[in-house]
C-alpha positions as CSV (number, residue, x, y, z in Angstrom):
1,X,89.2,149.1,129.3
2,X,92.4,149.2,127.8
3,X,95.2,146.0,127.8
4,X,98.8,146.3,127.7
5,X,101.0,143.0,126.7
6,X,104.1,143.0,127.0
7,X,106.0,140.3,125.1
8,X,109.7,139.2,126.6
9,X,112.0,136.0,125.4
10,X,115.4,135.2,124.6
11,X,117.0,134.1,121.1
12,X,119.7,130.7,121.9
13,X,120.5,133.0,124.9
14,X,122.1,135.6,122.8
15,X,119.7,138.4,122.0
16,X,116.3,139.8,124.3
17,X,113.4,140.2,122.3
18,X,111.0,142.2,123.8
19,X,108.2,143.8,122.5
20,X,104.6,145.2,123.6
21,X,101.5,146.5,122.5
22,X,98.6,148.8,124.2
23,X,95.1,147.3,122.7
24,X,91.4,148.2,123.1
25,X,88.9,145.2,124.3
26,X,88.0,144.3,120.9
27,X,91.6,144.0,119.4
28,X,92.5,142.2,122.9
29,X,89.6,140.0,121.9
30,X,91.1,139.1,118.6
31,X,94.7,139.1,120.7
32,X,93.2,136.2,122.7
33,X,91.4,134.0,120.5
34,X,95.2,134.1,118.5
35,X,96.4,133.1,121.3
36,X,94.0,130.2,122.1
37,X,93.9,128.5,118.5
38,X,98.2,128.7,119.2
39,X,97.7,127.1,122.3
40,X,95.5,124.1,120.7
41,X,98.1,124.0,118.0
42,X,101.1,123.4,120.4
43,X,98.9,120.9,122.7
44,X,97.6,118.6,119.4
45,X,101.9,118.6,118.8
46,X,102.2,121.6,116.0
47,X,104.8,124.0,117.9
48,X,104.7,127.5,117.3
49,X,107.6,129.2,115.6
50,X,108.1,133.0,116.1
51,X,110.4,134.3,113.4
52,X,112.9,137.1,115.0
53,X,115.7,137.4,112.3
54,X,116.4,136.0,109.0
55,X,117.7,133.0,110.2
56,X,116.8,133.4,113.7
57,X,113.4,131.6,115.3
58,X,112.3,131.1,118.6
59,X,110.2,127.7,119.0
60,X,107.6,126.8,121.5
61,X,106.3,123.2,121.7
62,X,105.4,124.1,125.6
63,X,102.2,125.8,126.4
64,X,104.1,126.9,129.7
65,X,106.9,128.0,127.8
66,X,104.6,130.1,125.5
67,X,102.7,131.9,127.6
68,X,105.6,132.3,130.3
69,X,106.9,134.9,127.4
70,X,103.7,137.0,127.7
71,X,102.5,139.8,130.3
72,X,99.3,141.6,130.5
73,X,98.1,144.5,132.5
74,X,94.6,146.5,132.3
75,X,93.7,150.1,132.6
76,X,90.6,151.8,132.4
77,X,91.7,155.1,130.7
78,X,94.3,154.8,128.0
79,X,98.0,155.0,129.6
């Protein structure tokens, strides 16, 4: 099984950032328990900041606003 996630959000409504990666089950494994100890982080109040520039920084302290910027599809033979 292979995963593909795509990642899509929008800096101060001024620049898309999208990006995506194509992962095996163990590094989607690793891609989701990232994901869950970020989600713990945002729900005990830390929020999660995603650098995109050198100034720039998109910052969740949603869960629903986090994972809204995430997409995933499976395939059973690499794409």
């Amino acid at each position: 099984m292979f995963y593909f996630v795509r990642y899509t959000d929008s800096w101060a409504d001024e620049m898309t950032i999208d990006g995506f990666s194509i992962m095996d089950e163990k590094e989607y494994e690793h891609y989701v328990a990232t994901v869950n100890a970020i989600i713990a982080d945002i729900e005990s109040g830390l929020p999660f900041i995603y650098q995109v520039g050198s100034n720039e920084e998109i910052e969740y302290n949603n869960v629903d606003d986090f994972l809204s910027a995430f997409e995933t599809s499976e395939f059973e033979e690499y794409p």
